[in-house]
C-alpha positions as CSV (number, residue, x, y, z in Angstrom):
1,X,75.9,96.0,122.3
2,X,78.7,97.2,124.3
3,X,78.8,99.8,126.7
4,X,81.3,102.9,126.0
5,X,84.3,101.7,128.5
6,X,83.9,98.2,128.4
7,X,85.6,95.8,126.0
8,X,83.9,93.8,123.4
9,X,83.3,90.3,123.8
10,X,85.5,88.3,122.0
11,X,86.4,84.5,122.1
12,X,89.4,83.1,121.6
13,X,89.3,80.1,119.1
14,X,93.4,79.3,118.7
15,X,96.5,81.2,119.1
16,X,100.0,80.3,117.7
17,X,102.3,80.4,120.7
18,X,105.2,79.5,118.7
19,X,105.7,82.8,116.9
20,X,106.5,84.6,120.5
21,X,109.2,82.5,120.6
22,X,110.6,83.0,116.9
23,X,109.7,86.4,116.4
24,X,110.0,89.2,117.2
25,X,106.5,91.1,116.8
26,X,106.8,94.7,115.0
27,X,103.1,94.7,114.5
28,X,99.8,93.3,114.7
29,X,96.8,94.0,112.6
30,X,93.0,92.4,112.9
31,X,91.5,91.1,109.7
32,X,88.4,89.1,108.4
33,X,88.8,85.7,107.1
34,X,86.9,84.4,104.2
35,X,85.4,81.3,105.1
36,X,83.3,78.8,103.2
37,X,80.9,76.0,103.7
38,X,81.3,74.3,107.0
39,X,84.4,75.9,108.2
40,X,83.1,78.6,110.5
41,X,80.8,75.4,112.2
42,X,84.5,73.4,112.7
43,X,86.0,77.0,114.4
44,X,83.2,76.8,116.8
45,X,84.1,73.3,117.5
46,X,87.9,74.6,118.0
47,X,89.0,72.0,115.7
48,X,92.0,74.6,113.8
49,X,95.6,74.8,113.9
50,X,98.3,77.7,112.8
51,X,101.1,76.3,113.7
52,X,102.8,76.0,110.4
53,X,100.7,79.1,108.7
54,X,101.9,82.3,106.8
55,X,100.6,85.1,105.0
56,X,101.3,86.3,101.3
57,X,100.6,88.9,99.3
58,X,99.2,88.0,95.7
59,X,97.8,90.4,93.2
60,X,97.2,92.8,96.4
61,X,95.5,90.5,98.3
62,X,96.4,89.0,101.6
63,X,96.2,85.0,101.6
64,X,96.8,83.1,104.8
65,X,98.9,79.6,104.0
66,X,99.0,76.9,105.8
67,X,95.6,77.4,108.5
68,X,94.5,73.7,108.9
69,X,90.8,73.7,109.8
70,X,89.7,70.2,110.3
71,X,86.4,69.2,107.8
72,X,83.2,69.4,110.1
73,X,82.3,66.0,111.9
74,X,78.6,66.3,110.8
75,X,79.2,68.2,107.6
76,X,78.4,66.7,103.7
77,X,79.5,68.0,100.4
78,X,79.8,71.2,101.7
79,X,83.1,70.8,103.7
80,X,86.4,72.7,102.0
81,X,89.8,71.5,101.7
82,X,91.0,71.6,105.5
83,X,94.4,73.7,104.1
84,X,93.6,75.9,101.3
85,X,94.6,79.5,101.4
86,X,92.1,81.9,102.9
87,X,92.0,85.1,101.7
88,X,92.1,88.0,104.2
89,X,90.0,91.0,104.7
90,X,91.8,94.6,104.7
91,X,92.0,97.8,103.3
92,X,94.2,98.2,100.3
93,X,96.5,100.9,102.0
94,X,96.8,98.5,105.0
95,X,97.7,95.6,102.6
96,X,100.5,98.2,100.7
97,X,101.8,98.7,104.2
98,X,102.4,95.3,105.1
99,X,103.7,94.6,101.8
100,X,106.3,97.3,101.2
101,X,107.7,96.7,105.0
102,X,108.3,92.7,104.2
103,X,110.0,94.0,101.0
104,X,112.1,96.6,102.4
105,X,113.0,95.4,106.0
106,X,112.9,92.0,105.1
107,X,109.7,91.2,107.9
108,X,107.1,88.0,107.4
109,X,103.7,88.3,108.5
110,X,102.4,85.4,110.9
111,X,98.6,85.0,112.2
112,X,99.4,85.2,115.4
113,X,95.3,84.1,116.9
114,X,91.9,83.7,115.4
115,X,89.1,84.6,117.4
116,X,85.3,85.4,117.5
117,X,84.3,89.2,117.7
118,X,80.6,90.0,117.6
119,X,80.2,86.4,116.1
120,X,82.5,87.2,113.1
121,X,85.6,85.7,113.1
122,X,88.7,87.4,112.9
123,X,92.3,87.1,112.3
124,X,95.4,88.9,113.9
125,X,98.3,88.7,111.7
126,X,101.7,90.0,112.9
127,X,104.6,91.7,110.7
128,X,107.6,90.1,112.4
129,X,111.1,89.8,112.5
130,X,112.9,86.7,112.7
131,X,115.3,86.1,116.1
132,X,117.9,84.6,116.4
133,X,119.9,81.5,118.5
134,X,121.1,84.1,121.2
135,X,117.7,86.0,121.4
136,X,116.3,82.8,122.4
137,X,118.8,82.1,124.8
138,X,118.2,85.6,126.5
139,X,114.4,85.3,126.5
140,X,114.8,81.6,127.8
141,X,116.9,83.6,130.6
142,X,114.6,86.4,131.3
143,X,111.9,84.0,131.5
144,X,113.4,81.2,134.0
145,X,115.0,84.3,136.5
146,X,111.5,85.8,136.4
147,X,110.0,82.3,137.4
148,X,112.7,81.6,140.3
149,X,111.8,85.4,141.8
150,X,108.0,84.9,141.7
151,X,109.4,81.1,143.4
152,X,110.9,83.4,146.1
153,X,108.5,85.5,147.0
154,X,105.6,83.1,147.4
155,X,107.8,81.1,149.4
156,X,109.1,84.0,151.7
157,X,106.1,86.0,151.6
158,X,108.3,89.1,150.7
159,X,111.5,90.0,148.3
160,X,114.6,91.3,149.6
């Protein structure tokens, strides 16, 4: 159990880098992920990717698209489809929320990392908003004057 203060533990099992760097993040949001046979034995073995994954909205449910978890290496019958959709665990009025701000603002939601909490796994999804060329270009920037600064000061010992 944890203490009041402390964080829970939680273990990171794979994270989509790639949607920092095409999105902008509005929002995040954990959820539970159905899972079915073998699969949560292949997360434990960190054998997923999100690269390519989404998240829809059908008949009020959230689904995630596109998570590949590789079949378990010592599995049998039991092992799913590495890339079906997975439905995702939320409250209805979260699931209205998401859905009426991809409708109206035009936002897509991404699973931004999957992780272990408690020994369940979870999922953070993020509503985000698409950037473009020159947002890139800005960030790409940001990013390399930040490195040669930090290059400075380790080198000089102090910033002038």
């Amino acid at each position: 159990m944890a203490t009041k203060g402390t964080k829970p533990a939680t273990k990171t099992i794979a994270t989509n880098r790639e949607v920092r760097h095409s999105y902008f993040v509005i929002e995040t949001l954990e959820t539970g992920i159905e899972l079915k046979g073998t699969e949560v034995k292949s997360l434990r073995a960190g054998t997923v990717t999100l690269k390519d994954s989404w998240i829809d909205i059908e008949d009020g449910d959230l689904i995630a698209k596109g998570i590949h978890i590789s079949p378990y290496d010592h599995g049998n019958i039991f092992n799913q489809d590495p890339s079906r959709p997975r439905q995702l665990l939320a409250h209805k009025n979260e699931i209205r929320h998401l859905g009426q701000q991809c409708k109206l603002q035009g936002y897509t939601m991404v699973p931004l990392s999957l992780y272990f909490k408690h020994g369940r796994v979870k999922l953070e999804l993020g509503l985000c908003k698409g950037k473009k060329i020159y947002d890139k270009r800005e960030d790409a920037a940001r990013r390399d004057a930040k490195r040669s600064i930090d290059r400075a000061i380790k080198s000089n010992g102090r910033y002038y």
